[in-house]
C-alpha positions in Angstrom: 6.2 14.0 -2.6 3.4 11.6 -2.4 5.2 9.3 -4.6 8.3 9.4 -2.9 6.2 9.1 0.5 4.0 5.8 -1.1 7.5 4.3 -2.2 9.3 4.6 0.8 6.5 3.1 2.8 6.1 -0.1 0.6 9.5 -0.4 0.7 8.8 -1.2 4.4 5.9 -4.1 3.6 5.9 -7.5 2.5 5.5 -8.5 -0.7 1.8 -10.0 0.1 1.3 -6.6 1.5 -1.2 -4.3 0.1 -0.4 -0.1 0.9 -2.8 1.7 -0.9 -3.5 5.3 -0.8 -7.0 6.5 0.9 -7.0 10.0 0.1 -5.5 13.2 -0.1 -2.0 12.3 1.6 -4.1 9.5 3.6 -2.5 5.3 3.0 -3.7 2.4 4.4 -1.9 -1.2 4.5 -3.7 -4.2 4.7 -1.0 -6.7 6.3 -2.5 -10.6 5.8 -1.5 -13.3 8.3 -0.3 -10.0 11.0 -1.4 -10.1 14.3 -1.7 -6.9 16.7 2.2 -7.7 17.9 3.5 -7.8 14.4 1.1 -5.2 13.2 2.7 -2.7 15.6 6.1 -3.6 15.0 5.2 -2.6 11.3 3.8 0.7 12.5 7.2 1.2 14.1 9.1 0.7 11.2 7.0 2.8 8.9 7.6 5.8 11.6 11.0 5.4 11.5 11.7 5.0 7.8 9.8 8.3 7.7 11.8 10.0 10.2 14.9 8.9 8.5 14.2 9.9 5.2 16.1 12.6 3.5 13.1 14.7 1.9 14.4 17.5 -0.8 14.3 20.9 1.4 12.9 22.7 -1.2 9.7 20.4 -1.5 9.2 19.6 2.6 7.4 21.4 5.0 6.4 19.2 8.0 5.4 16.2 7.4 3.5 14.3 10.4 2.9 10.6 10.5 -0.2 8.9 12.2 -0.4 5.5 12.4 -2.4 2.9 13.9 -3.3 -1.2 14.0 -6.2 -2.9 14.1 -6.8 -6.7 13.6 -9.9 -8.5 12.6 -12.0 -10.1 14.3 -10.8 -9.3 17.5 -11.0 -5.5 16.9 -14.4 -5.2 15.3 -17.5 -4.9 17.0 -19.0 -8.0 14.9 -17.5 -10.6 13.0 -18.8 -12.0 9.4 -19.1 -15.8 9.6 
């Protein structure tokens, strides 16, 4: 199901997109030339592909989605010059 899960998400992403998969049933996406308004409209999409996804009954408990958006530099606490 993590397949199907990575799939369906980058399905959702750019091609200069990067989703990448953190750990356990953990992905991030790094989401180049975003900024926060974009970056949430993204997190949007990704919540409702989810939602509307068709998972096999047999294979599917719950499955929860948590998502968030951050942008750099104005969301770290120091930037790199």
């Amino acid at each position: 199901m993590i397949s199907e899960i990575a799939e369906l998400l980058g399905r959702e992403l750019r091609q200069a997109d990067l989703l990448a998969r953190i750990a356990g049933a953990k992905f991030g996406a790094l989401l180049p030339q975003t900024d926060a308004a974009q970056g949430r409209l993204v997190c949007e999409r990704l919540v409702h592909a989810v939602r509307q996804h068709v998972f096999p009954s047999h294979e599917v408990g719950e499955i929860t989605l948590a998502v968030g958006c951050a942008t750099y530099p104005s969301d770290s606490l120091e930037s790199v010059d």
